[in-house]
C-alpha positions as CSV (number, residue, x, y, z in Angstrom):
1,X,-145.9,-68.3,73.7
2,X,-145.2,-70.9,76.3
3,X,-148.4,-72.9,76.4
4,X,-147.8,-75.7,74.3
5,X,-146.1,-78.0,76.0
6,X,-146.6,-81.6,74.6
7,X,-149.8,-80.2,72.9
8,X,-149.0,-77.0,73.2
9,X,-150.6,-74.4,70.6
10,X,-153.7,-75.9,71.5
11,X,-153.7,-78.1,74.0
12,X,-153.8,-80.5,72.0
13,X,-151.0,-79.4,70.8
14,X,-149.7,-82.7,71.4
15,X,-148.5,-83.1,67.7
16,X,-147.8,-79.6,67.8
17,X,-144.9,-80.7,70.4
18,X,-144.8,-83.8,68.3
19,X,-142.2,-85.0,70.8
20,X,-142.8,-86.6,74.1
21,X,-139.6,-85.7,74.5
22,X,-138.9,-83.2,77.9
23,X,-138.5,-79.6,77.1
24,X,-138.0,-76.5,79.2
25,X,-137.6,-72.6,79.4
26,X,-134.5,-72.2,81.3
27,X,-131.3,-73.4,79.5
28,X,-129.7,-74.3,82.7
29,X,-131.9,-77.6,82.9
30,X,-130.2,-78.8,79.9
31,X,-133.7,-78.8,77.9
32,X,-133.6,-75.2,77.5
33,X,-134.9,-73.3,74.4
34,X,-130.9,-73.6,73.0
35,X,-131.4,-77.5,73.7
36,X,-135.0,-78.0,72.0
37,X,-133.6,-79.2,68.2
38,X,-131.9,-82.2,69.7
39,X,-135.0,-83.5,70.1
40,X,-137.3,-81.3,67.6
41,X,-134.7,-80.6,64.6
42,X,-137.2,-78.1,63.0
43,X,-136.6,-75.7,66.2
44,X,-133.3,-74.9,64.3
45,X,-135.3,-74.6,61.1
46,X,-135.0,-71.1,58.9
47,X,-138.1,-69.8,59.5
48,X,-138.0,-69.8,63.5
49,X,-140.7,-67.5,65.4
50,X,-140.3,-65.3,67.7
51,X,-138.8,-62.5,66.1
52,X,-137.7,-58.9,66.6
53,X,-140.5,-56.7,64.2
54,X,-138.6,-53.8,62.7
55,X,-138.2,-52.6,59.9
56,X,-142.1,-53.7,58.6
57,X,-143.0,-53.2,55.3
58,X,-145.9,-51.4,54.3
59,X,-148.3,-53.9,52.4
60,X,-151.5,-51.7,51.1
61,X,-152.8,-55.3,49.6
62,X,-153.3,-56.8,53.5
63,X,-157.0,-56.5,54.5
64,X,-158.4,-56.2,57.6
65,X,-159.2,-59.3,59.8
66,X,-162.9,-59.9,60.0
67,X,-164.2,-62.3,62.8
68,X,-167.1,-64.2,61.2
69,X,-169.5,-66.7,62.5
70,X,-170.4,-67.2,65.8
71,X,-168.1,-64.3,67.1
72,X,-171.2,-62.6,68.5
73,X,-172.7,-65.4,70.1
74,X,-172.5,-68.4,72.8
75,X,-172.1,-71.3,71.1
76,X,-174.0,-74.5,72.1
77,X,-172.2,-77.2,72.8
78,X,-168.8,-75.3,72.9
79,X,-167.0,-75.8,76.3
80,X,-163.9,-73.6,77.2
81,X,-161.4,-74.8,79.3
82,X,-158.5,-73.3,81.2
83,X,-155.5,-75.2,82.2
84,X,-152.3,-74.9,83.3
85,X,-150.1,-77.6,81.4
86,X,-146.7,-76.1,82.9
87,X,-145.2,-74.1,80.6
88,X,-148.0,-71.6,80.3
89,X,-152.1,-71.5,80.8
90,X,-154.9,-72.1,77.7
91,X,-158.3,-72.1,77.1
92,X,-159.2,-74.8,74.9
93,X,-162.0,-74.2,72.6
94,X,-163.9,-77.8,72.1
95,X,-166.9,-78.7,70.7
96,X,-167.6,-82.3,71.7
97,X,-164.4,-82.5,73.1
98,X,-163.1,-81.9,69.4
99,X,-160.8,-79.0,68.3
100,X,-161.5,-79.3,64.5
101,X,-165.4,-78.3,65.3
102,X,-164.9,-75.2,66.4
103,X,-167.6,-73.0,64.8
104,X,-165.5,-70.1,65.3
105,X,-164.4,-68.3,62.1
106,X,-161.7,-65.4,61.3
107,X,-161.5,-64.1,57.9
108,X,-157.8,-63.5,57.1
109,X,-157.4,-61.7,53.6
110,X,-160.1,-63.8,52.2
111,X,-158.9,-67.5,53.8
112,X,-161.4,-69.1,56.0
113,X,-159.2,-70.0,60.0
114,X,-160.9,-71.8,62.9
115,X,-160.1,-70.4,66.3
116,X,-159.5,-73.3,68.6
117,X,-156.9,-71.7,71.3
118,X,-155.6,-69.3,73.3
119,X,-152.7,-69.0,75.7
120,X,-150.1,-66.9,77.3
121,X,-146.5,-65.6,77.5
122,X,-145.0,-63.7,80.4
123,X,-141.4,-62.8,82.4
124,X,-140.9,-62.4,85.9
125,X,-140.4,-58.6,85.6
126,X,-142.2,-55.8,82.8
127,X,-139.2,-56.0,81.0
128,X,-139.7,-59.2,79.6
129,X,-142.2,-61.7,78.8
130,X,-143.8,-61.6,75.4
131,X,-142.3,-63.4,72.7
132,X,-142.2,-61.3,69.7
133,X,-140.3,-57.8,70.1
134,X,-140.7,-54.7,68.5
135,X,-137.9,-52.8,67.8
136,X,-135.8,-54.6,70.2
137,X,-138.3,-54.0,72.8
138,X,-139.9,-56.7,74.9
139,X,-143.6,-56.5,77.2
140,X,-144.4,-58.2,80.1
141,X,-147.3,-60.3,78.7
142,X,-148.6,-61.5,74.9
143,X,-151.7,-63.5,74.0
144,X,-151.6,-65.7,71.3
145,X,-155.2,-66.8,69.6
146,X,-154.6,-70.2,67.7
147,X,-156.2,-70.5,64.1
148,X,-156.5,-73.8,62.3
149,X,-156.9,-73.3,58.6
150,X,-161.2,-74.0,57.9
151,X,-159.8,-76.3,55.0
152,X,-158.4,-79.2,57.1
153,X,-161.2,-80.8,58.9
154,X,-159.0,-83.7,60.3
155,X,-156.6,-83.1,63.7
156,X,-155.1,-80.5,64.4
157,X,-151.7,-82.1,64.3
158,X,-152.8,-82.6,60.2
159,X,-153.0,-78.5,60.1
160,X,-149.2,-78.5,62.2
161,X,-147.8,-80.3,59.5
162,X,-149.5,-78.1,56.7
163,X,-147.5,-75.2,55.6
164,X,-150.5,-72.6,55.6
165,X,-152.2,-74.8,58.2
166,X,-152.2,-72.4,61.1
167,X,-152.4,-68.6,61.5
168,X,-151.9,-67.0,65.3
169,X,-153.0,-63.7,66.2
170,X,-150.4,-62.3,68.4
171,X,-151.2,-59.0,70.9
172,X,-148.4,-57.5,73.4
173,X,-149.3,-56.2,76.9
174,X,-147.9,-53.6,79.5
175,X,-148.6,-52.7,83.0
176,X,-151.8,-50.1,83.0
177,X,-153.8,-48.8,86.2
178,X,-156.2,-51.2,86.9
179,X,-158.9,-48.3,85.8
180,X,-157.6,-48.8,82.1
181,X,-158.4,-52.7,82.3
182,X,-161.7,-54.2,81.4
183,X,-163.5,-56.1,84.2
184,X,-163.8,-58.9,81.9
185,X,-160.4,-59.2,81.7
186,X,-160.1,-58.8,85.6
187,X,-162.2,-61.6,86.3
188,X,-160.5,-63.8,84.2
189,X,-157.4,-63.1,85.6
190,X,-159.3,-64.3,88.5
191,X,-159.5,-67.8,87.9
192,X,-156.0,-68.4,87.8
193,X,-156.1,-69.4,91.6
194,X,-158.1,-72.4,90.3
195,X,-155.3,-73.8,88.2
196,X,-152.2,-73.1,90.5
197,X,-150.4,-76.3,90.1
198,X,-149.0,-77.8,86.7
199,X,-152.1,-80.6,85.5
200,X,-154.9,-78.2,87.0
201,X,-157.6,-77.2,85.1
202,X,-161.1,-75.4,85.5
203,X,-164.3,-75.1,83.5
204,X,-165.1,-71.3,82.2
205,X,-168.7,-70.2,81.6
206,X,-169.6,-70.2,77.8
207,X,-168.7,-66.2,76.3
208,X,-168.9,-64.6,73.1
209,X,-165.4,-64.6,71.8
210,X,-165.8,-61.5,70.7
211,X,-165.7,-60.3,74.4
212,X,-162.2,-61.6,74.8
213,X,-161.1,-59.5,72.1
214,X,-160.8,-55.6,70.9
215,X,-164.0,-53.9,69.2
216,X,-161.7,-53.8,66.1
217,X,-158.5,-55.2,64.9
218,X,-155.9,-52.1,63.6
219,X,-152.7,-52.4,62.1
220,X,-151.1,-55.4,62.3
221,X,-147.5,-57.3,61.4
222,X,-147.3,-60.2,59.1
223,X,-144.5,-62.5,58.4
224,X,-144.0,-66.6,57.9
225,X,-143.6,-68.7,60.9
226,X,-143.2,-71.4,63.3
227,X,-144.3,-72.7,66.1
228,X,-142.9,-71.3,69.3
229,X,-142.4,-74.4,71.3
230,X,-141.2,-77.7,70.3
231,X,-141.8,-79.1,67.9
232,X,-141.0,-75.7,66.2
233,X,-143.2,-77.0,63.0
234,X,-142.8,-74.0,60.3
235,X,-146.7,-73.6,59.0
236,X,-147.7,-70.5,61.5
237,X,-149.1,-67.2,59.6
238,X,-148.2,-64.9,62.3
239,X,-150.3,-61.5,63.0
240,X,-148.8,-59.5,65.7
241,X,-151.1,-56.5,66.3
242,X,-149.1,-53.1,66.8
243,X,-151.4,-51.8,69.5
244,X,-150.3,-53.2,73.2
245,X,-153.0,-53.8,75.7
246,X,-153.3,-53.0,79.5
247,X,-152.7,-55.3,81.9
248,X,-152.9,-54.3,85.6
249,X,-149.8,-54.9,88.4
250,X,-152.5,-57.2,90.5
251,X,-153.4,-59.3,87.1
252,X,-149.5,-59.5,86.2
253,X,-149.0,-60.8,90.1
254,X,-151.4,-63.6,89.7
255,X,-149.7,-64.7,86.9
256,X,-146.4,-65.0,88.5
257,X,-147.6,-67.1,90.8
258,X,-148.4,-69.5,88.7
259,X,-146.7,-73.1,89.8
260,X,-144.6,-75.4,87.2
261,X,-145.3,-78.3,89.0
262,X,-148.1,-80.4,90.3
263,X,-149.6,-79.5,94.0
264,X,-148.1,-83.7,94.5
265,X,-144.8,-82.3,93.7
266,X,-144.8,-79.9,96.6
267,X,-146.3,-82.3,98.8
268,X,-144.0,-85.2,98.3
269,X,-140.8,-82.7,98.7
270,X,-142.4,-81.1,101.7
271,X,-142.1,-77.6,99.5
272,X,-144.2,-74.4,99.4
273,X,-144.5,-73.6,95.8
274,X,-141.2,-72.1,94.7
275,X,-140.9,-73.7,91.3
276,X,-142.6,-70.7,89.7
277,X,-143.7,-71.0,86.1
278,X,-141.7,-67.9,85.2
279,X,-140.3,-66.5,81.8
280,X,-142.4,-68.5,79.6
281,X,-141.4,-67.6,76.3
282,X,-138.9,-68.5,74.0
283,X,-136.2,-66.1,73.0
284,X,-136.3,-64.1,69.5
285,X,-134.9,-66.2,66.6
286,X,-133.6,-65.1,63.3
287,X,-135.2,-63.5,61.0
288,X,-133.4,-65.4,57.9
289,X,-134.2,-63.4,54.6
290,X,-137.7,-63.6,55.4
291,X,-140.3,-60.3,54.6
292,X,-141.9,-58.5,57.7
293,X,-144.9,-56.7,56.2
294,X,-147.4,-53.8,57.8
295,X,-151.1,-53.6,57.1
296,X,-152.9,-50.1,56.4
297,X,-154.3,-48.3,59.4
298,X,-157.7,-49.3,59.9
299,X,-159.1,-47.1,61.2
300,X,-163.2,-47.7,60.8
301,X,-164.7,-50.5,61.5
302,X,-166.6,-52.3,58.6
303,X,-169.3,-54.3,59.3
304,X,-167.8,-57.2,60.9
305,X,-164.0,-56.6,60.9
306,X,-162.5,-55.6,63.9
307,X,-159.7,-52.1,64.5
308,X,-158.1,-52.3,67.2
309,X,-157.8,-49.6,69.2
310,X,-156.9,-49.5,73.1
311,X,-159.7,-49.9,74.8
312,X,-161.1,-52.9,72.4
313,X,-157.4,-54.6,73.3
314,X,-158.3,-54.1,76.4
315,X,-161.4,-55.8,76.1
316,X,-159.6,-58.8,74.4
317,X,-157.2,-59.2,77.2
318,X,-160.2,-59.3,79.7
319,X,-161.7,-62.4,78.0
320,X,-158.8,-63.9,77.5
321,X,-157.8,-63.7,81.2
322,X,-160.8,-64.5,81.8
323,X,-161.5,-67.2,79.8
324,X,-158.3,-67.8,78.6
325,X,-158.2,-70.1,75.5
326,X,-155.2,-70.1,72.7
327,X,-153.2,-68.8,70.0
């Protein structure tokens, strides 16, 4: 999930790429994803994410995720804010310009998260781009919602350095008619143009969160995790939902033409824009011993858990393009 760069996860990620240190996508710069442990030793830690998901346990014990106050409603005082940081775009969830306030609860198998980001992965063609694979097979595009856990009330680099102190809800995209895609998804996908350049950033209006994301939340893979840029820190419970998304050929356009660099960068190198910010995601890592597990099937929707079916993914990509905010 490319967006955290020196704050990456959440923007703020800052601690969350604890390291001021340079990093990149592309291995040829010498700060490539193969590079990152020289300067962030946990990204050659054991329990590495992304991985391949095969092979997925059945787990009848996993409940379904429930989104819980505030889901359903603008919140006051709650700004959302879209930004491209370089590596990928966010929408930051702030209250007061504070992360930790979000008001913006998940229930996860009866443990309290706050949802305080949301960001993107892609690859220059439909045959890559999202981080985690399934089967061996990769998507053009996945979304990542960042959870802090409700119990730290502190920074969100105190929840990084937390072994259960962040959980990410993970959906995987492919290329649709634009029919299939919700509008809301289409006019966030609009706002990209406003944060072309690397350091650009643009206000969204205020949303319910729950338009950003399917009517229902369905079966879902669960494993333990890491961070998918540096620093790499290993306290991500990672929920990658099994039912892809649509994402339209004009939406996945606008997102390859998303810039790397700052429009000063262009300028002073009398350049057009050709540093595109292009397979932002970080290759699959191994899986080391550790247990993939599978949720049921939900298949109803009870009270105010979430399914996931098709069209509600869709409706979660919409927001988040729209809006988009993290994991």
């Amino acid at each position: 999930m490319e967006l955290f760069e020196y704050i990456v996860f959440i923007g703020l990620w800052a601690s969350n790429s604890a390291s001021s240190s340079p990093w990149h996508y592309v291995n040829t710069t010498g700060m490539g994803p193969s590079m990152w442990y020289k300067n962030a030793p946990m990204c050659n830690g054991m329990k590495q994410s992304p991985i391949d998901i095969k092979g997925a346990k059945p787990d009848v014990a996993l409940e379904q995720i429930k989104m819980m106050d505030n889901w359903n409603n603008v919140v006051e005082n709650m700004t959302y804010t879209l930004e491209n940081d370089g590596h990928s775009v966010k929408v930051k969830l702030e209250v007061d310009g504070n992360y930790v306030k979000s008001p913006i609860k998940t229930d996860y198998n009866g443990e309290m998260w706050r949802l305080v980001q949301f960001h993107l992965h892609w690859g220059e063609s439909n045959s890559m781009g999202s981080e985690h694979t399934i089967d061996g097979m990769a998507y053009p595009v996945e979304l990542h919602m960042i959870h802090t856990n409700w119990k730290y009330e502190t920074t969100i680099g105190d929840a990084i350095k937390e072994a259960d102190g962040l959980m990410v809800l993970g959906f995987l995209f492919e290329e649709k008619p634009a029919a299939e895609v919700p509008d809301e998804f289409k006019r966030f996908f609009d706002t990209l143009s406003n944060v072309t350049f690397k350091g650009q950033t643009t206000m969204l209006n205020p949303f319910p969160t729950k338009d950003m994301v399917p009517p229902s939340f369905g079966t879902y893979y669960t494993y333990p995790g890491s961070l998918t840029t540096p620093t790499c820190d290993e306290s991500v419970k990672w929920v990658v939902f099994k039912d892809v998304l649509p994402i339209s050929s004009a939406m996945l356009m606008k997102l390859r033409a998303l810039n790397s660099k700052e429009q000063q960068y262009y300028t002073d190198n009398n350049m057009t824009g050709d540093a595109k910010a292009l397979n932002r995601f970080r290759p699959v890592q191994m899986l080391n011993g550790r247990n993939v597990t599978m949720s049921p099937n939900f298949s109803v929707v009870a009270g105010s858990s979430v399914n996931m079916n098709a069209s509600l993914v869709v409706s979660v990509v919409c927001f988040i393009v729209t809006f988009f905010y993290s994991l």
